[in-house]
C-alpha positions as CSV (number, residue, x, y, z in Angstrom):
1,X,0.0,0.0,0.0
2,X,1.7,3.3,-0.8
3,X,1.4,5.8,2.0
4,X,1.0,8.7,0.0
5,X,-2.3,7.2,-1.6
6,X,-5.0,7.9,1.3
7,X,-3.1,10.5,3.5
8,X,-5.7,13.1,2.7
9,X,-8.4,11.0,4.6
10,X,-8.9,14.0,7.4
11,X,-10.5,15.9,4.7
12,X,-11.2,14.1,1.3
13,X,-14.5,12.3,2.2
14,X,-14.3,9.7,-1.2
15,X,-11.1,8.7,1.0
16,X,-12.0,5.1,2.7
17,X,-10.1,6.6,5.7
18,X,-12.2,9.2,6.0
19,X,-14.4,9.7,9.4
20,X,-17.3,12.1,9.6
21,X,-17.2,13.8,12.9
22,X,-20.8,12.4,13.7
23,X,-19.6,9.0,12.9
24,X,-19.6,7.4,16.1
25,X,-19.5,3.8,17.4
26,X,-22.6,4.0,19.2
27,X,-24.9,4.1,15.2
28,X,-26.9,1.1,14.6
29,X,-26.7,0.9,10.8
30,X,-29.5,-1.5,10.0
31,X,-32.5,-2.9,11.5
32,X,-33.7,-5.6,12.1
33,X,-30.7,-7.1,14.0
34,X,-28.9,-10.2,12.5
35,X,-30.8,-13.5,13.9
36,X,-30.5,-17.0,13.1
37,X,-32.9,-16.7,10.5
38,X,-32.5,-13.4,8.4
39,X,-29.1,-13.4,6.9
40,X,-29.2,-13.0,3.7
41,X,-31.2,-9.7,4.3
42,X,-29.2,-8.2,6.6
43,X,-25.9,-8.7,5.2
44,X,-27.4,-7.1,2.1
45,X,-28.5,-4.3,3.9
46,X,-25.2,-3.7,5.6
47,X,-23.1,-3.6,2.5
48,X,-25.3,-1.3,1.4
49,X,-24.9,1.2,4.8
50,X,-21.3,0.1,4.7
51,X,-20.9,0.9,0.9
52,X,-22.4,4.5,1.2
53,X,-20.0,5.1,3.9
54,X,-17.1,3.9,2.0
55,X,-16.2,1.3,4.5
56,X,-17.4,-2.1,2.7
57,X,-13.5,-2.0,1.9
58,X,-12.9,-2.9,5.8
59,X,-15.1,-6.1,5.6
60,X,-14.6,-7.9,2.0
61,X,-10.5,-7.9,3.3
62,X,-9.1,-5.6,0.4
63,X,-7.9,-3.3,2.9
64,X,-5.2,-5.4,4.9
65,X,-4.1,-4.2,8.0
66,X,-0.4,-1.8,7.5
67,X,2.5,-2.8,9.8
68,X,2.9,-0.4,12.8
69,X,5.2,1.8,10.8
70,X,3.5,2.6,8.2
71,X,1.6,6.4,7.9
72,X,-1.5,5.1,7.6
73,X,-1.4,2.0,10.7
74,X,-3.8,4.7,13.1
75,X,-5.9,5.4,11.1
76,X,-6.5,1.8,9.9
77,X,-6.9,0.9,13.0
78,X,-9.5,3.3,13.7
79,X,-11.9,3.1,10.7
80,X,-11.8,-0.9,11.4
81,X,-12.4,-0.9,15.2
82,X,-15.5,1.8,13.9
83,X,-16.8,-0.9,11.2
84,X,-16.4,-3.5,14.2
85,X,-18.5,-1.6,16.7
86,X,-21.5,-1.0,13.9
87,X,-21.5,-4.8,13.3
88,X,-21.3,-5.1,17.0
89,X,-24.7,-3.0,17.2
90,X,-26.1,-4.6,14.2
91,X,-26.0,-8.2,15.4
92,X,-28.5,-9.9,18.3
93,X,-27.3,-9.8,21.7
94,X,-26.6,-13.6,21.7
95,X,-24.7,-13.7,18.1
96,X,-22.9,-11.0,19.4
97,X,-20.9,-12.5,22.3
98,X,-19.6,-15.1,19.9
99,X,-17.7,-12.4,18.2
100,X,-16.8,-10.0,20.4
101,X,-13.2,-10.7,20.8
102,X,-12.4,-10.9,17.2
103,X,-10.2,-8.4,16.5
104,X,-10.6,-7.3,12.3
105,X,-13.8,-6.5,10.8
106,X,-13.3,-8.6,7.8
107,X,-13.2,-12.0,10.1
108,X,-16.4,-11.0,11.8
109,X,-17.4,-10.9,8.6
110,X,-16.3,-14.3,7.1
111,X,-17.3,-15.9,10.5
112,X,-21.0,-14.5,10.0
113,X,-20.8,-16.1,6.8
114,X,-19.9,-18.9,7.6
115,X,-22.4,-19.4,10.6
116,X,-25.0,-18.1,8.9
117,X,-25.3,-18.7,5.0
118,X,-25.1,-22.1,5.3
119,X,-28.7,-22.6,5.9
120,X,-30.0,-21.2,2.8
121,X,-31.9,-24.2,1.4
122,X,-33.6,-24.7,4.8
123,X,-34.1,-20.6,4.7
124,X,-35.9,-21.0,1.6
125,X,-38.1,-23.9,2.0
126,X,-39.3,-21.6,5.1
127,X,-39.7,-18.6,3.0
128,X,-41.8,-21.1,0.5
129,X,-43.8,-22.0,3.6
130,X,-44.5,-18.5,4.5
131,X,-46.0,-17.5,0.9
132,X,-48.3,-20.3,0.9
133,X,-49.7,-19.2,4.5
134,X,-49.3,-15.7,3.9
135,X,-52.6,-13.9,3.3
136,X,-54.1,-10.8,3.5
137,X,-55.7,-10.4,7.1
138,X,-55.3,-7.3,8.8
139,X,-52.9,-5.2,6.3
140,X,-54.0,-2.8,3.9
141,X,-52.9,-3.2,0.5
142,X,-49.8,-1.6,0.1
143,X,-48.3,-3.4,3.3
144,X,-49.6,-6.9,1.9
145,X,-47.8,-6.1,-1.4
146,X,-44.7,-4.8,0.4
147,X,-44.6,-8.0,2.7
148,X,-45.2,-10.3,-0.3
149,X,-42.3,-8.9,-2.5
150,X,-39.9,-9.3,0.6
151,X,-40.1,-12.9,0.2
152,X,-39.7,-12.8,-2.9
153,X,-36.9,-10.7,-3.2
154,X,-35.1,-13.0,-0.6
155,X,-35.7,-16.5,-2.5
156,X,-34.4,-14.4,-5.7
157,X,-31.2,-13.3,-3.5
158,X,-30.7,-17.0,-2.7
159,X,-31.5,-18.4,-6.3
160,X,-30.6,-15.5,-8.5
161,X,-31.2,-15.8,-12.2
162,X,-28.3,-14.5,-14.1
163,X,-29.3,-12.6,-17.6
164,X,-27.9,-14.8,-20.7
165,X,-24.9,-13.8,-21.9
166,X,-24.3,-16.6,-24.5
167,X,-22.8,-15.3,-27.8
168,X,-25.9,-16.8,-29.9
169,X,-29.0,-15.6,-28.2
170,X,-31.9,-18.1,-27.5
171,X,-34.1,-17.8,-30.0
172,X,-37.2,-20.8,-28.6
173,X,-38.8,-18.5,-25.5
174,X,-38.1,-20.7,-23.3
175,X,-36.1,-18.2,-21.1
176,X,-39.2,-15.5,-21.9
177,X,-41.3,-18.3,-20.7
178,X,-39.5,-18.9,-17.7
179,X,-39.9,-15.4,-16.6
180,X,-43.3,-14.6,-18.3
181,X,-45.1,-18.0,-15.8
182,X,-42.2,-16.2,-12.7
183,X,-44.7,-13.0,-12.9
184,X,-47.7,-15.0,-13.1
185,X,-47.4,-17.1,-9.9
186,X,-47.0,-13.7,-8.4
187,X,-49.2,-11.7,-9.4
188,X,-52.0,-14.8,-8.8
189,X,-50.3,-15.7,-5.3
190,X,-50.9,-12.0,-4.5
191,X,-54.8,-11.7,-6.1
192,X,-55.4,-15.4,-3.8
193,X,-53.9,-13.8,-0.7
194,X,-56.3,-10.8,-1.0
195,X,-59.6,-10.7,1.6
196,X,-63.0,-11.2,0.2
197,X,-63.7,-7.9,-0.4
198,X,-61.6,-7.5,-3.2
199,X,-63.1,-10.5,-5.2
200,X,-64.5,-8.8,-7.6
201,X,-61.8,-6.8,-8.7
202,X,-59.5,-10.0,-8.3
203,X,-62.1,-11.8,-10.8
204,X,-61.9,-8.8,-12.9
205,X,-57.8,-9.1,-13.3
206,X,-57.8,-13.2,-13.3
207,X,-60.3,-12.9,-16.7
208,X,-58.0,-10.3,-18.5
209,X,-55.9,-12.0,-21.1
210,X,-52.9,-11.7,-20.6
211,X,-52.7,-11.7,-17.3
212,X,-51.6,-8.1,-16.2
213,X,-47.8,-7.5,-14.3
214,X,-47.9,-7.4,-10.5
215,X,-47.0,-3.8,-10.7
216,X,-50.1,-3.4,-12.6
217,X,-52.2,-6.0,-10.7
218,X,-51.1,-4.1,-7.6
219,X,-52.2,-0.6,-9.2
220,X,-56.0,-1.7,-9.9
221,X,-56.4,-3.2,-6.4
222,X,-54.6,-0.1,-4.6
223,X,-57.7,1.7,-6.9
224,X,-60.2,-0.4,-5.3
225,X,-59.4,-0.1,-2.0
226,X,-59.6,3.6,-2.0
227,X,-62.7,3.5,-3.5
228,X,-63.6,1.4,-0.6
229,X,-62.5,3.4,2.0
230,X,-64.0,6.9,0.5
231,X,-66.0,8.5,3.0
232,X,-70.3,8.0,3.0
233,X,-71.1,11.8,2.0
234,X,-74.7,12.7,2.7
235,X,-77.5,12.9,0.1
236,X,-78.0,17.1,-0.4
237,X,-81.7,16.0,-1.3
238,X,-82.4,15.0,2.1
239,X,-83.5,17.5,4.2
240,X,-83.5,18.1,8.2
241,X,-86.8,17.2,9.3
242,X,-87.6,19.6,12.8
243,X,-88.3,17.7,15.6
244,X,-91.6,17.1,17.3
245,X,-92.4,19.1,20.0
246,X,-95.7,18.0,21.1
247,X,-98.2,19.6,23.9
248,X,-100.5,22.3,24.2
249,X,-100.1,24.6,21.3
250,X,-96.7,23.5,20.1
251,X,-94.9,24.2,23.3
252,X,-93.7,21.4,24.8
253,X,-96.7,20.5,27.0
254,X,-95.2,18.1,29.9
255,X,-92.4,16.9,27.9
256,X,-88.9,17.6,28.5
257,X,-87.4,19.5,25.4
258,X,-84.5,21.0,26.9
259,X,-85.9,24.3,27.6
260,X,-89.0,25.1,29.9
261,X,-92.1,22.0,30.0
262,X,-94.2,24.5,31.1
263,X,-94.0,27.7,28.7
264,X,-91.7,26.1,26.1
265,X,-89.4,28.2,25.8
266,X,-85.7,27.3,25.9
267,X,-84.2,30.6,27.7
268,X,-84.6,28.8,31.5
269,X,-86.4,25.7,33.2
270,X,-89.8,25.0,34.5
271,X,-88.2,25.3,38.2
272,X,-87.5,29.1,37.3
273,X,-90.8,29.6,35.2
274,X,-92.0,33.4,36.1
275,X,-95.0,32.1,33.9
276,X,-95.9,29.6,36.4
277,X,-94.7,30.6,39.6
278,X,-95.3,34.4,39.1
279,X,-92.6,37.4,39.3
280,X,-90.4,38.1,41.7
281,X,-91.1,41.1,44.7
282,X,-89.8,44.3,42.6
283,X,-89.0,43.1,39.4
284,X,-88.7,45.9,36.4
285,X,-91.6,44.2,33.9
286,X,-90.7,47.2,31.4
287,X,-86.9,46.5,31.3
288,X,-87.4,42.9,31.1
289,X,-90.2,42.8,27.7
290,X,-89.3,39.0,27.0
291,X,-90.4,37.5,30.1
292,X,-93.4,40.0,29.9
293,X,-94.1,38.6,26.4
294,X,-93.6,35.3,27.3
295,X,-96.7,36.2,29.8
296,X,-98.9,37.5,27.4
297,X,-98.6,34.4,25.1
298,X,-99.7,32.2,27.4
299,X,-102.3,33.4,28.6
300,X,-103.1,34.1,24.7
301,X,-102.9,30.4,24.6
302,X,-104.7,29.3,27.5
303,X,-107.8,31.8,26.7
304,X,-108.0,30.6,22.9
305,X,-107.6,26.9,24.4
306,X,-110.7,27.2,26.7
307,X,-112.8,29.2,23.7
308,X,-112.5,26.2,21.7
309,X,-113.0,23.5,23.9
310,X,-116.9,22.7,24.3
311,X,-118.1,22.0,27.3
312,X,-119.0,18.9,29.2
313,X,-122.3,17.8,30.5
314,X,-122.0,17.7,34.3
């Protein structure tokens, strides 16, 4: 390694040596944590963090470590103990201690590797079970779809299907095939896993010929689910019907309306009806016209009430 190549790392950030000042050893750089079950993902999502940090350098073991004399030996030594620590934090408390004292980022790498990638027929048959189970439930659509092309995004990172790079192309279909029935099981997997009320728009799609993509399939069922959820707006040709206020002359007679039961109106209760109970001593009638109105109308009432009602033999 020549130790003129990286020795502006304290202020060139494309330099692998380079450290951000908020860099720290306490960042966790992808979640969820590494578990027995969900390697593949993970170490895909940490090249990536390490990658757009430039440090993926300090775990596929390009960057050996410099003897003690050279220029660069520190700072080495810093940037991998920092890769170390956001492995560290990246890992499961119990796959954790079983790498704690390694010492270079690069063999906690292999040794994850190792441990872990092993499994990945056993991961896939699981992932296989998973999609046959999996079904709508309680998700919306978009989480469904996101959930459902997870799965299938890990089973193609186990069992990835390289492009043909043969001189003479194929020329049969069979590889079109191959791919054209791939996005088929999909996008049926995906209409079957849908609840019930979505099965007319899922026998709408399963009868269009040919079959629509599952970007597209997604599309028209994201459409019918928010025609589903659109709120209930009221019909403007309905109008409020008033309420019923029943009694003597359309006041309220003996039934509670929220005002007075006795004069009807809704400016105080029965229990403080100057109608009923009378005025109190010295109270100013002239500077107080409602309640003298409010008088006058029902005794209106009561005197038009007894006109009209015919008397009884005794």
């Amino acid at each position: 390694m020549d130790a003129n190549t990286f020795t502006d790392f304290a202020t060139n950030p494309s330099n692998p040596y380079y450290l951000h000042p908020n860099e720290n050893p306490s960042l966790i750089l992808v979640t969820p944590l590494l578990n027995s079950k969900n390697y593949s993902s993970w170490s895909r999502a940490m090249k990536v963090a390490l990658i757009s940090k430039n440090k993926l350098r300090f775990v596929d073991g390009s960057f050996l470590c410099p003897s003690p004399t050279h220029a660069l030996y520190e700072q080495w030594i810093r940037c991998n103990n920092m890769v170390l620590s956001w492995l560290q934090r990246s890992i499961s408390e119990s796959i954790s201690k079983s790498i704690l004292w390694i010492d270079k980022a690069s063999s906690v790498w292999t040794n994850l590797e190792l441990h872990f990638s092993q499994g990945d027929i056993f991961r896939i048959a699981d992932i296989q079970d998973d999609l046959t189970r999996f079904q709508q439930g309680t998700l919306d659509i978009s989480n469904y779809y996101t959930q459902l092309t997870a799965m299938w995004e890990e089973i193609d990172n186990f069992r990835h299907t390289k492009n043909c790079t043969c001189a003479i192309p194929c020329t049969c279909g069979a590889a079109s095939d191959f791919q054209k029935y791939k996005e088929q099981d999909k996008v049926i997997k995906f209409l079957k896993g849908l609840n019930e009320q979505y099965s007319h728009v899922r026998s709408h799609i399963m009868l269009i010929e040919p079959l629509p993509n599952l970007s597209k399939t997604f599309s028209m069922v994201l459409g019918q689910e928010r025609q589903l959820n659109l709120p209930i707006l009221p019909d403007p040709s309905t109008e409020k019907q008033p309420l019923a206020i029943g009694g003597r002359g359309g006041l309220g007679g003996g039934r509670d309306t929220g005002g007075c039961t006795h004069c009807g109106k809704n400016n105080h209760i029965v229990q403080n009806c100057f109608v009923k109970y009378g005025y109190p001593p010295g109270f100013q009638q002239q500077n107080n016209k409602a309640y003298v109105n409010l008088a006058e109308n029902f005794a209106y009432e009561q005197n038009s009430t007894q006109e009209t009602t015919p008397n009884t033999p005794s």
